[in-house]
C-alpha positions in Angstrom: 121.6 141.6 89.9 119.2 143.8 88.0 118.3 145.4 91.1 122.5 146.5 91.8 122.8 147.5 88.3 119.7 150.0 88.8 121.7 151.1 91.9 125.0 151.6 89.6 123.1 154.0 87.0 120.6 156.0 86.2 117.0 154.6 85.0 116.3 155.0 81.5 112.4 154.1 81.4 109.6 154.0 83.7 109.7 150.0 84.2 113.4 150.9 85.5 112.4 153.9 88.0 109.9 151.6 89.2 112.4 148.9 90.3 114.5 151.8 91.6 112.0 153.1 93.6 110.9 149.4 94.9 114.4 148.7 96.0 115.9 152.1 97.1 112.7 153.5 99.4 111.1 149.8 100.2 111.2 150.3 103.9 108.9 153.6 102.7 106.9 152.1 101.4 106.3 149.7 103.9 105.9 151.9 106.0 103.2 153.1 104.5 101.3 149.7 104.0 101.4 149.1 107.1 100.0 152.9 108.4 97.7 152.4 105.9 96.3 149.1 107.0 96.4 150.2 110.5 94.6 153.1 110.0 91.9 151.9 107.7 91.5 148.3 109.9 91.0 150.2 113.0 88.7 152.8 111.6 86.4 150.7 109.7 86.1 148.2 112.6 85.0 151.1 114.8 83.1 152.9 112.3 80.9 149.2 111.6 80.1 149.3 115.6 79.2 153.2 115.5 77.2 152.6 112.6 75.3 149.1 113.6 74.3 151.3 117.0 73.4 154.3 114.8 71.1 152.0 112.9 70.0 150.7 115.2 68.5 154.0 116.8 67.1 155.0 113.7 64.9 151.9 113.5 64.0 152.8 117.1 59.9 153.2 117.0 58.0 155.3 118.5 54.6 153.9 119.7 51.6 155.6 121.5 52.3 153.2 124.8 55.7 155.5 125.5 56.0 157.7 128.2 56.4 161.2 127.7 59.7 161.3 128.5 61.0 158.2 126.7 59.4 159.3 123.6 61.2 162.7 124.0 64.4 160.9 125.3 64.2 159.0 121.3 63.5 161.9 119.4 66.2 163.6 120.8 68.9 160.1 120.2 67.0 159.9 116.6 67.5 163.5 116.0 71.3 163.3 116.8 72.1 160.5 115.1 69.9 162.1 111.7 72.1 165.1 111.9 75.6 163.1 112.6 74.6 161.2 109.7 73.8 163.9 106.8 76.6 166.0 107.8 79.3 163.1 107.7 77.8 161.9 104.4 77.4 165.2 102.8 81.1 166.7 103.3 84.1 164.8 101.4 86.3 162.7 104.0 89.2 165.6 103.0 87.5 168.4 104.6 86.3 166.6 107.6 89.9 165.7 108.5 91.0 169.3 107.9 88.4 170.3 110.2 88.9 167.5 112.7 92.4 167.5 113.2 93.2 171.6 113.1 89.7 172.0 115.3 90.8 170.0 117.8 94.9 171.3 117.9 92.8 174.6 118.1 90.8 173.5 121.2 93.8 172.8 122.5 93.3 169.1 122.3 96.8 167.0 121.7 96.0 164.6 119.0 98.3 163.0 116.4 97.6 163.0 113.1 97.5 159.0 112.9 94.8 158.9 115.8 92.8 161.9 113.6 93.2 160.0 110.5 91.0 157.1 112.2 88.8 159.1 113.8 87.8 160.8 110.7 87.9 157.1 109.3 85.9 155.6 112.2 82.9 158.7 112.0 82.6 158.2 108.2 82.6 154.5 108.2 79.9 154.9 111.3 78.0 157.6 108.7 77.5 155.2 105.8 76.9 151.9 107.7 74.3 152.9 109.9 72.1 153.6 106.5 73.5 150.0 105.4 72.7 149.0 108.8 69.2 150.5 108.9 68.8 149.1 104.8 69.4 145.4 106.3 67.3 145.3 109.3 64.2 146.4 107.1 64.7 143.8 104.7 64.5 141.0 107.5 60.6 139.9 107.0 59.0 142.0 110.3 56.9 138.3 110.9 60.5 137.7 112.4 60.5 139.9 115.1 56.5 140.1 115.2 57.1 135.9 116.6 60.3 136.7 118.7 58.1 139.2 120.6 54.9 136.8 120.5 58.0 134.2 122.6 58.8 136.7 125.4 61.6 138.0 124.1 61.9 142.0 124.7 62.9 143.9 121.8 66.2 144.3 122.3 66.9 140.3 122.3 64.7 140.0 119.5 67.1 142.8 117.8 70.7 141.2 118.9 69.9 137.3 118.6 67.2 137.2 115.3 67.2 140.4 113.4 71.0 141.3 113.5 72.5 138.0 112.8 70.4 137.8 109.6 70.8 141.6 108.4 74.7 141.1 109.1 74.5 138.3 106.7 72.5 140.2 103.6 75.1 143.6 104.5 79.0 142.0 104.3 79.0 142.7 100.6 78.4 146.3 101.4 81.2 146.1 104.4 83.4 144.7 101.9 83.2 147.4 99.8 83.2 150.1 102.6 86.8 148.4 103.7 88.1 148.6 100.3 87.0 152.3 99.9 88.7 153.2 103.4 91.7 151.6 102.4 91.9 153.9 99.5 90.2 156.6 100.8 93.6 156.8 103.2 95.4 158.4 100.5 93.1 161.7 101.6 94.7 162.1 105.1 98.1 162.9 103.8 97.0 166.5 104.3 97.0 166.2 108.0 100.1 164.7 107.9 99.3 160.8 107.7 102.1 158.7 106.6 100.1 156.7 104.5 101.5 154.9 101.2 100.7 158.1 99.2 102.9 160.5 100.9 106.1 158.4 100.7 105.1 157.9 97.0 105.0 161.8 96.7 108.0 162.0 98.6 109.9 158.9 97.2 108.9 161.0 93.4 110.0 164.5 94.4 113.2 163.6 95.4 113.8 162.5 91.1 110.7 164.8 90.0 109.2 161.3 88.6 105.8 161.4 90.5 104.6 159.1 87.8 106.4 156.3 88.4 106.4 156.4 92.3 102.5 156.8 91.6 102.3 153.5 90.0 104.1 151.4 92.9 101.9 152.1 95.0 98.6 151.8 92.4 100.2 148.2 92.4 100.5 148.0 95.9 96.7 148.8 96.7 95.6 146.6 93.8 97.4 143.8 95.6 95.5 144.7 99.5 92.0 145.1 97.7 92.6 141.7 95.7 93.7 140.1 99.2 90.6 141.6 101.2 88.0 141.0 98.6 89.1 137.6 98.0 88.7 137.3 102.1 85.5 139.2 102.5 84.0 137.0 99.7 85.0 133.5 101.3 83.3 135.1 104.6 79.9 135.7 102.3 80.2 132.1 101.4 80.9 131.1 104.9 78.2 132.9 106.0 75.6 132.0 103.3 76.0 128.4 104.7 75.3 124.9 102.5 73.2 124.7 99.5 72.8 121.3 99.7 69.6 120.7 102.4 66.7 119.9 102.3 63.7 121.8 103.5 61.7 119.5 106.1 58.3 120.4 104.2 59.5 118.9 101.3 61.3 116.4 103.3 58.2 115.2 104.9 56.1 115.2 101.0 59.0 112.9 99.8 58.0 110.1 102.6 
């Protein structure tokens, strides 16, 4: 009923042209949500994989027993991935779209701006986590992969089944947060021509001149996908953490 009477006449305050806009460009806004999601799920998924192998190469060592050319070959992988790194974490995510997206239409490379908005998501995500990445491995006690070795295991299991598992644990607050800045961060890409949820806003409030309002929808509607996803990273932290309630077999064994 409220809803028709907004239809029927003309909004007289901003709680009004809020309303308005909810009802009259709803499948916008939907829209939007879901390019937004899309884009930022995607990106951030593949930007956590680019950046667990990027941090992984940077905790690459180098030791005197290498070949020649193996310690060459690293050096060269350690010295990509250093560069990758400070560029994609020293430029704002605005640029690097801008540059992305026209560089490649200028190479003659067909790309949409949807697929540009997550590579540019995926490369930045990759950027940040690999120091994240890097961060948790070194605070996994190196007695850990010292006795892996000591087993038979070769580096690389000692990496994937003991030192990963436990750095993946002490970094999801950090992916949590990295999500939540993606999701946001979005908003940036309408300059390449993203449909996100900020360019219907700006388009919903241009067609009134009431930016303002339109604005605040979607404020409201992000606040509602970072309350969702923090509540969901932060049940996987205590899922993760495990139960509180054992008991360690040393003290186990002093009690009897």
């Amino acid at each position: 009923m409220i809803f028709g009477n907004l239809m029927a006449m003309n909004p007289s305050n901003s709680l009004e042209w809020m309303i308005f806009f909810i009802q009259k460009y709803s499948n916008m806004f939907i829209q939007g949500t879901w390019i937004t999601l899309y884009v930022a799920v995607i990106g951030t998924v593949a930007g956590f994989l680019l950046g667990y192998i990027v941090g992984i190469i940077q905790d690459i060592e180098i030791v005197k027993e290498d070949s020649g050319i193996k310690k060459l070959a690293v050096r060269i992988v350690k010295g990509i991935s250093f560069v990758y790194v400070e560029i994609f974490r020293g430029t704002p995510m605005i640029v690097q779209g801008m540059i992305i997206y026209y560089g490649l239409l200028q190479a003659d490379i067909k790309i949409t701006s949807i697929m540009a908005g997550i590579l540019v998501t995926l490369l930045n995500t990759g950027a940040y986590m690999s120091e994240t990445v890097r961060g948790g491995i070194k605070s996994i006690d190196t007695g850990q992969r010292e006795g892996a070795l000591a087993m038979g295991m070769s580096p690389l299991s000692a990496m994937c089944f003991i030192i990963l598992p436990q750095a993946f644990r002490n970094i999801i607050p950090e992916m949590a947060n990295t999500f939540l800045t993606n999701l946001k961060m979005t908003s940036v890409l309408n300059v390449i021509g993203v449909s996100e949820l900020f360019m219907m806003a700006k388009t919903a409030g241009g067609t009134y001149y009431k930016y303002f309002e339109a604005y605040l929808v979607i404020a409201l509607i992000y606040f509602v996908l970072c309350f969702i996803f923090n509540r969901v990273f932060l049940l996987l932290e205590r899922k993760m953490a495990g139960r509180k309630d054992y008991v360690l077999a040393v003290e186990y064994m002093e009690d009897r």
